[in-house]
C-alpha positions in Angstrom: 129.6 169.4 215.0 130.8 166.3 217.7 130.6 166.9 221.0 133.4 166.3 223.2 134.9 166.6 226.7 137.1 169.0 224.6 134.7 171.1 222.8 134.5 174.7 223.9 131.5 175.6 225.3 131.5 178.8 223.2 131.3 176.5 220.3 128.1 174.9 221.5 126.8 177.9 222.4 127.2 179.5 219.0 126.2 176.2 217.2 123.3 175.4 218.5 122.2 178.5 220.3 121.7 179.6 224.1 121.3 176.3 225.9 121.2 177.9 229.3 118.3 175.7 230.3 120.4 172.4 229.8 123.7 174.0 231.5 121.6 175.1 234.5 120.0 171.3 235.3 123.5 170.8 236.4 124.1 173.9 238.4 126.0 176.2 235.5 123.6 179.5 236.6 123.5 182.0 234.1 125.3 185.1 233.8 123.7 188.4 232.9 123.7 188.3 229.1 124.2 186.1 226.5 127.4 187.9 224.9 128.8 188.3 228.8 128.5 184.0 228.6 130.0 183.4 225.4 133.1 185.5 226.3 133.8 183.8 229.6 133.3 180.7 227.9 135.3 181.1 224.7 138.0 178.8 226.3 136.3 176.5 228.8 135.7 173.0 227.4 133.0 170.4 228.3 135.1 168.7 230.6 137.1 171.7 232.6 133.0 173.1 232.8 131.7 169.7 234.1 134.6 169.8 236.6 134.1 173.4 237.6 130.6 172.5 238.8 131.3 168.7 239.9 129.5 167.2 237.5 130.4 163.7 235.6 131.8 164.3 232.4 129.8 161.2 230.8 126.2 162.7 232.5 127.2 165.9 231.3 127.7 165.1 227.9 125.0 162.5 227.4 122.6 165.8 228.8 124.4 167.8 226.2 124.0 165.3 223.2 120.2 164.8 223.9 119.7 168.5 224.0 121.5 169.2 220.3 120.1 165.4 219.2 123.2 164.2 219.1 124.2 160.5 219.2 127.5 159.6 220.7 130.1 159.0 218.7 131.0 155.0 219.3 134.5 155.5 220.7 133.4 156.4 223.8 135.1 160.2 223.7 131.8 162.0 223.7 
């Protein structure tokens, strides 16, 4: 699975597990329970959630990428 500013978050996290610990570097606490997460974030994307907690969508999903080791696609998208 590519990672993009419009990937769902929810698809991350049911991909490639709970990455709480990468979300939380840039400010994205955690809520109480892993289910209670993946329902809130069934339709945020990459980018709405980078935006949500001001961070920049290419830090954010360079962070992302290294944490799934995942190489950007060359295009530039994510």
């Amino acid at each position: 699975m590519e990672i993009t500013k419009n990937t769902k978050v929810s698809e991350i996290l049911s991909e490639y597990g709970d990455i709480a610990d990468v979300m939380e570097v840039f400010g994205i606490k955690r809520v109480s329970g892993y289910t209670v997460r993946k329902f809130i974030t069934r339709a945020l994307t990459v980018e709405r959630a980078g935006r949500i907690h001001r961070v920049p969508l290419d830090d954010f999903l360079s962070t992302l990428h290294s944490a799934v080791g995942q190489v950007p696609s060359p295009d530039g998208q994510g």
